[in-house]
N, CA, C and O of each residue as an XYZ file, in Angstrom:
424
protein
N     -15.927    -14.395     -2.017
C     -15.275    -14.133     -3.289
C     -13.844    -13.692     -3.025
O     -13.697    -12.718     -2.288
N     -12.956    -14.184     -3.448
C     -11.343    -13.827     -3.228
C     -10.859    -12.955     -4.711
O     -11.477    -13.184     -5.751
N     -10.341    -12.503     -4.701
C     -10.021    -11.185     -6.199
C      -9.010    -12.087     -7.233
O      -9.043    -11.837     -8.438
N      -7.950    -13.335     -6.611
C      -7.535    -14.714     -6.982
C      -8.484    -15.105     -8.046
O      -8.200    -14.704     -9.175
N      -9.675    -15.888     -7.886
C     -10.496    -16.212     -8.560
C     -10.829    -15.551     -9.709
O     -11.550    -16.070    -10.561
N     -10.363    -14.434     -9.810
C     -11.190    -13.284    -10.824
C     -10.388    -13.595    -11.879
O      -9.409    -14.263    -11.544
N     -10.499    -13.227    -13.548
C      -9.794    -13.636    -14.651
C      -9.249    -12.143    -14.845
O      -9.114    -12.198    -16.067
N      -8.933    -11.144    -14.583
C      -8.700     -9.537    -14.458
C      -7.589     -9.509    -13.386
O      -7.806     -9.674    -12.185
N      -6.736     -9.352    -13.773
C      -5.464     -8.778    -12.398
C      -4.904     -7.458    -13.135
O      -4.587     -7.024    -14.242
N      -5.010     -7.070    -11.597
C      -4.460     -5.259    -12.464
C      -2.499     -5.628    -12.677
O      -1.853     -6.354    -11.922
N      -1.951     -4.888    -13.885
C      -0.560     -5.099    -14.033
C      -0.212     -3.858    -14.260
O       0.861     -3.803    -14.863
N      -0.830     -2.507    -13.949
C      -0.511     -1.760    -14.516
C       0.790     -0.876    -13.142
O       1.530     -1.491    -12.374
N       0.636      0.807    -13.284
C       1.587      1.123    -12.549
C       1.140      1.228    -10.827
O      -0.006      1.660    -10.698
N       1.686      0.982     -9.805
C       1.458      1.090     -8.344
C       1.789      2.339     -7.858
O       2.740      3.047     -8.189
N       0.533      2.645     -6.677
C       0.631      4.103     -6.009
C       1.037      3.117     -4.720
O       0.806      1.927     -4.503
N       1.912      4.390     -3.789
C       2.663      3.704     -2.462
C       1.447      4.630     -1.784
O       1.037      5.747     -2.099
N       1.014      3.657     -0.659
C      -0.100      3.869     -0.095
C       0.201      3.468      1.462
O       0.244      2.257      1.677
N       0.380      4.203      2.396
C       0.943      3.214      4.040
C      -0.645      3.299      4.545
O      -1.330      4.291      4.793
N      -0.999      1.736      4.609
C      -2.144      1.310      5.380
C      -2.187      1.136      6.301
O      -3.058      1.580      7.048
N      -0.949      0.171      6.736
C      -0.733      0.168      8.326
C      -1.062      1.113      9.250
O      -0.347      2.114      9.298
N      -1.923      1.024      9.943
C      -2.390      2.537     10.866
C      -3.488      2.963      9.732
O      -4.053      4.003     10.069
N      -3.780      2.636      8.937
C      -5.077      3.422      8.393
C      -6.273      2.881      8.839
O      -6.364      1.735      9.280
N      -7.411      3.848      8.719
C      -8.521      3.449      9.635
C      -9.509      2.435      8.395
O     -10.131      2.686      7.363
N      -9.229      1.309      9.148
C      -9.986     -0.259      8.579
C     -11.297      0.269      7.607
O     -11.604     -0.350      6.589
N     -11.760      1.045      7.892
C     -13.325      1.306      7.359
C     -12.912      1.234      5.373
O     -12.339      2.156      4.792
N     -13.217      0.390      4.927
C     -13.275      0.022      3.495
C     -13.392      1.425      2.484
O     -12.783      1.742      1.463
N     -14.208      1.931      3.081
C     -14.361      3.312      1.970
C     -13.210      4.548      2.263
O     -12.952      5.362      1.376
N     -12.514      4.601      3.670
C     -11.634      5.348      3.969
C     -10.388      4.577      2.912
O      -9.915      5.329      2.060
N      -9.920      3.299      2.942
C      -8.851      2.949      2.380
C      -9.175      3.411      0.544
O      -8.422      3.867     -0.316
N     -10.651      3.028      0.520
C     -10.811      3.279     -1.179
C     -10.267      4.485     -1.107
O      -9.301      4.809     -1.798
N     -10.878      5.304     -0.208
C     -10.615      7.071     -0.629
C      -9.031      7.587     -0.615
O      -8.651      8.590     -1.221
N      -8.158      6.706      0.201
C      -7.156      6.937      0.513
C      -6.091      6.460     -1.372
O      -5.308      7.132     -2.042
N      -6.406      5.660     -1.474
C      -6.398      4.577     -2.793
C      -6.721      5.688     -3.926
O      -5.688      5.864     -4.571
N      -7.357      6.180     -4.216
C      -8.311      7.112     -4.764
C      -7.715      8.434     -5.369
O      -7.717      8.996     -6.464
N      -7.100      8.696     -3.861
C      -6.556     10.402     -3.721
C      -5.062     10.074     -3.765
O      -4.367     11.038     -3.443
N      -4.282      8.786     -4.131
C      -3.030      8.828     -4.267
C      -2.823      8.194     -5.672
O      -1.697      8.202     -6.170
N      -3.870      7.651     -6.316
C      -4.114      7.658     -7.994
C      -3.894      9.174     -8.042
O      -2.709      9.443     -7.846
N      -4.720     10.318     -8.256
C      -4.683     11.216     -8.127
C      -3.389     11.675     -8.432
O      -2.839     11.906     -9.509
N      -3.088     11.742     -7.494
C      -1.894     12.824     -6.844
C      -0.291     12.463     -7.438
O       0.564     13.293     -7.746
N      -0.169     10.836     -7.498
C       0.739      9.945     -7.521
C       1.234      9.674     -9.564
O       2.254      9.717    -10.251
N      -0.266      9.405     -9.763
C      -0.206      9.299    -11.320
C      -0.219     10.367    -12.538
O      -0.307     10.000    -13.710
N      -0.116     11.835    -12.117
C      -0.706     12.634    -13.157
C       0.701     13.109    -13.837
O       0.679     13.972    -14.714
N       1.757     12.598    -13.462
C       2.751     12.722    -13.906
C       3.203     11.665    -15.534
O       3.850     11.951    -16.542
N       2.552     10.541    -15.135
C       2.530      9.631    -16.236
C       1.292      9.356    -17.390
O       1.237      9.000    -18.567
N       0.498      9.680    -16.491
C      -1.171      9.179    -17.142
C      -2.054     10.584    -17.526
O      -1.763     11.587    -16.874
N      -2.900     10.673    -18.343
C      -3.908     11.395    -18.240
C      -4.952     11.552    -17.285
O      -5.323     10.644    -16.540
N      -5.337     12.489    -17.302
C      -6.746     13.024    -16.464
C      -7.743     11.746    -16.704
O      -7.928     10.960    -15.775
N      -8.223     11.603    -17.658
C      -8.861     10.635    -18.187
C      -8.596      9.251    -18.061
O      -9.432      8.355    -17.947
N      -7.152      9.133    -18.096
C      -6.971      7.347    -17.467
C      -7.111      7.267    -16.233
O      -7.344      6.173    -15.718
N      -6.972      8.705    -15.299
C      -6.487      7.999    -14.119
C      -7.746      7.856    -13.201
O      -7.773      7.246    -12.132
N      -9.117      8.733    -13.987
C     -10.359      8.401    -13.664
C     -10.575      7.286    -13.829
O     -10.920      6.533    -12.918
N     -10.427      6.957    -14.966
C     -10.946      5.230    -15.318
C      -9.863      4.391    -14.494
O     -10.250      3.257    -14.211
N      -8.856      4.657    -14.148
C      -7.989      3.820    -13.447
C      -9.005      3.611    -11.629
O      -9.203      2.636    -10.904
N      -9.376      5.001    -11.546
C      -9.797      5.252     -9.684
C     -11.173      3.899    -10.242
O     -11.147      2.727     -9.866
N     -12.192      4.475    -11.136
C     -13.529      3.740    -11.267
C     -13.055      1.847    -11.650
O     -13.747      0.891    -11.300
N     -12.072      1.778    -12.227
C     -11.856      0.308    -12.504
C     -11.481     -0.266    -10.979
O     -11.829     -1.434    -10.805
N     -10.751      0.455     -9.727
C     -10.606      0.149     -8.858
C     -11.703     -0.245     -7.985
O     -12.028     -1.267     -7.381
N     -12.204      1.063     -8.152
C     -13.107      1.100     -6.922
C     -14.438      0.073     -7.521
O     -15.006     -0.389     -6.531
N     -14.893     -0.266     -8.414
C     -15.767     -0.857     -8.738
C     -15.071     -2.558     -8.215
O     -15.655     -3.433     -7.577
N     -13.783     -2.563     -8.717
C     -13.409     -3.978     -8.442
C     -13.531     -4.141     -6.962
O     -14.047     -5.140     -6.462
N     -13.076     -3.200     -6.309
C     -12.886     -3.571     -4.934
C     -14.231     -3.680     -4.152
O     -14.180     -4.241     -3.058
N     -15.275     -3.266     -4.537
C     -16.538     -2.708     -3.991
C     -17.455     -3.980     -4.438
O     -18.661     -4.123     -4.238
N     -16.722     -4.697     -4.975
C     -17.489     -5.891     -5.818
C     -17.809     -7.528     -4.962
O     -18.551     -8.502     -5.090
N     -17.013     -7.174     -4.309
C     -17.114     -8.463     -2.742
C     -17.065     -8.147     -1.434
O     -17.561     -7.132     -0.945
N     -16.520     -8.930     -0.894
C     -16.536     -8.215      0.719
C     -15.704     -7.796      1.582
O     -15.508     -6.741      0.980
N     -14.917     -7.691      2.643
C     -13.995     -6.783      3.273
C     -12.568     -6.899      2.605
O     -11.737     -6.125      2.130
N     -12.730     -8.498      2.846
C     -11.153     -9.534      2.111
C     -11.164     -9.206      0.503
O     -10.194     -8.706     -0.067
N     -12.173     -9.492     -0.034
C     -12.107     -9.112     -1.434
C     -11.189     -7.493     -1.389
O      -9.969     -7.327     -1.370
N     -12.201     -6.546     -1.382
C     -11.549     -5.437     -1.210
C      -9.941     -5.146     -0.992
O      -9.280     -4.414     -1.728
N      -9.408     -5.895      0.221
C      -8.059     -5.865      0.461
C      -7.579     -6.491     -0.485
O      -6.717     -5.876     -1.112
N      -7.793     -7.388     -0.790
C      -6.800     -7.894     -2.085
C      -6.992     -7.421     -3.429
O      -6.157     -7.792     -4.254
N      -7.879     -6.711     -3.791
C      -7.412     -6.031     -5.110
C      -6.763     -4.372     -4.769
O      -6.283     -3.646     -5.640
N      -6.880     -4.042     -3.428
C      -6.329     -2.958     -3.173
C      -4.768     -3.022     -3.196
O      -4.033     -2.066     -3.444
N      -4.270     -4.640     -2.819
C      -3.118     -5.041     -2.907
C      -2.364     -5.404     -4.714
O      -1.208     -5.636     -5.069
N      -3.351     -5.325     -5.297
C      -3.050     -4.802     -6.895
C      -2.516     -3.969     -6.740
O      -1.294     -4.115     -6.726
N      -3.108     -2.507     -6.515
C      -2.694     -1.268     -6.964
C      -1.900     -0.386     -6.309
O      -1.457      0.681     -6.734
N      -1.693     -1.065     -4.895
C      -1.159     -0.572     -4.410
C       0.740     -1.216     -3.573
O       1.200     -2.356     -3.633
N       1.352     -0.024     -2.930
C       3.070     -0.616     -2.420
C       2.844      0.274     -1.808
O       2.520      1.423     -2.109
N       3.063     -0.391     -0.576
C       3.195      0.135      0.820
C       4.417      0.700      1.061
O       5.288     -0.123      1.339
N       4.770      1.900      1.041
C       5.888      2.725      1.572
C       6.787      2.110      2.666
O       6.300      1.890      3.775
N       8.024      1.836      2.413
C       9.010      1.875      3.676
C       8.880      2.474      4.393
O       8.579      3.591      3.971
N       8.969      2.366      6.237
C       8.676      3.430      6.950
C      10.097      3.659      7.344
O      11.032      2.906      7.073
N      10.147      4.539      7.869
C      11.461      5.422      8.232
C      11.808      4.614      9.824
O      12.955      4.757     10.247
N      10.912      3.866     10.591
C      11.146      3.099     11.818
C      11.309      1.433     11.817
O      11.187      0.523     12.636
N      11.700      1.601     10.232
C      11.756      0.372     10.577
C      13.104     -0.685     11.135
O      14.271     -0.293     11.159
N      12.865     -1.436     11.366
C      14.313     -2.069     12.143
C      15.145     -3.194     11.831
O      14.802     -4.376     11.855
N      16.436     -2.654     11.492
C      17.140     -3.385     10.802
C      17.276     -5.102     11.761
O      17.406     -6.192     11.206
N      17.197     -4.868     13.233
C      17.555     -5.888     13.909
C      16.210     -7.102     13.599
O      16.319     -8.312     13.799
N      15.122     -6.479     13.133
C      14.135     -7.407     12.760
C      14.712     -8.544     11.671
O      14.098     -9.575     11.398
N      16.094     -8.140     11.061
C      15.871     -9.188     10.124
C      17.572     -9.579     10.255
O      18.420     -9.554      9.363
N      17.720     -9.937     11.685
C      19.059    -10.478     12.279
C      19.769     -9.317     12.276
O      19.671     -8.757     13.368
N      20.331     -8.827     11.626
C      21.290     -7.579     11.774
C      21.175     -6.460     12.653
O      20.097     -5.924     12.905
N      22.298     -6.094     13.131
C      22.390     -5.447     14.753
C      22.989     -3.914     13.708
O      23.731     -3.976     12.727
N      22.347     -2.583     14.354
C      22.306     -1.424     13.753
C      23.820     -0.887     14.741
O      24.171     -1.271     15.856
N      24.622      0.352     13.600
C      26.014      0.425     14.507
C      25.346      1.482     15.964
O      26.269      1.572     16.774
N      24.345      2.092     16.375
C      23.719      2.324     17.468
C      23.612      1.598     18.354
O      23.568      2.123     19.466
N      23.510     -0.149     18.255
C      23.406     -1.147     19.055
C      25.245     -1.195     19.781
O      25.831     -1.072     20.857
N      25.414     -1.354     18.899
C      27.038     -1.047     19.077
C      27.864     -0.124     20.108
O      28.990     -0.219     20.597
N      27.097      0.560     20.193
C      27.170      2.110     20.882
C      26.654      1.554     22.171
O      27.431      0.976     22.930
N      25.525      1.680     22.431
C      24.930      1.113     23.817
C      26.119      0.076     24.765
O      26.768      0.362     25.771
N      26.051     -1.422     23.815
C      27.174     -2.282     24.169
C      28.212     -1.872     25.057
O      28.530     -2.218     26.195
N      28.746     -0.880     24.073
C      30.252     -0.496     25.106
C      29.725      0.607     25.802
O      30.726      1.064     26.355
N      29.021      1.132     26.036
C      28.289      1.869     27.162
C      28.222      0.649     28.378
O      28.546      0.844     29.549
N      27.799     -0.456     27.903
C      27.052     -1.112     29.297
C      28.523     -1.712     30.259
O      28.521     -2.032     31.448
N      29.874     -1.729     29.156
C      31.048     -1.952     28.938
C      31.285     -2.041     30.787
O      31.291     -2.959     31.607
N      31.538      0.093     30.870
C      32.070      0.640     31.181
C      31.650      0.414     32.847
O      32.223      1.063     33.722
């Protein structure tokens, strides 16, 4: 079952969630998913939506199998920028690179 197929796509608001490095086990990411509804939404939403927001999740995600899961988790969720990430990954040389250079100059 792919979450694609489903006639339900969540459009509502996204919690930033860094998975990368989170431990694979399906119910750790729900819980992780879960506790940043929580924490993330009570500023906009009620107590009450953001329950029904965690149970509309977790029921969707819990509803197929590993892949399913990841992709409706990818509904609700935006993965945080990390602070390591690297500008040279996407051609561009950081002015630190720069630095080294005329180090190797000398």
């Amino acid at each position: 079952m792919n979450c694609m197929d489903e006639d339900y796509k969540y459009e509502g608001p996204k919690v930033e969630v860094q998975l990368v490095g989170l431990d694979g086990n399906v119910y750790a990411i729900i819980g992780r998913v879960r506790e940043a509804m929580r924490k993330q939404l009570k500023d906009i939403m009620s107590v009450y939506d953001i329950e029904h927001l965690q149970k509309e999740y977790t029921d969707r995600a819990t509803s197929g199998d590993y892949s399913h899961a990841l992709c409706v988790t990818l509904e609700y969720v935006d993965e945080p920028e990390t602070e390591d990430e690297d500008d040279d990954y996407y051609g561009e040389e950081d002015e630190e690179d720069d630095y080294y250079d005329e180090c190797d100059e000398d």
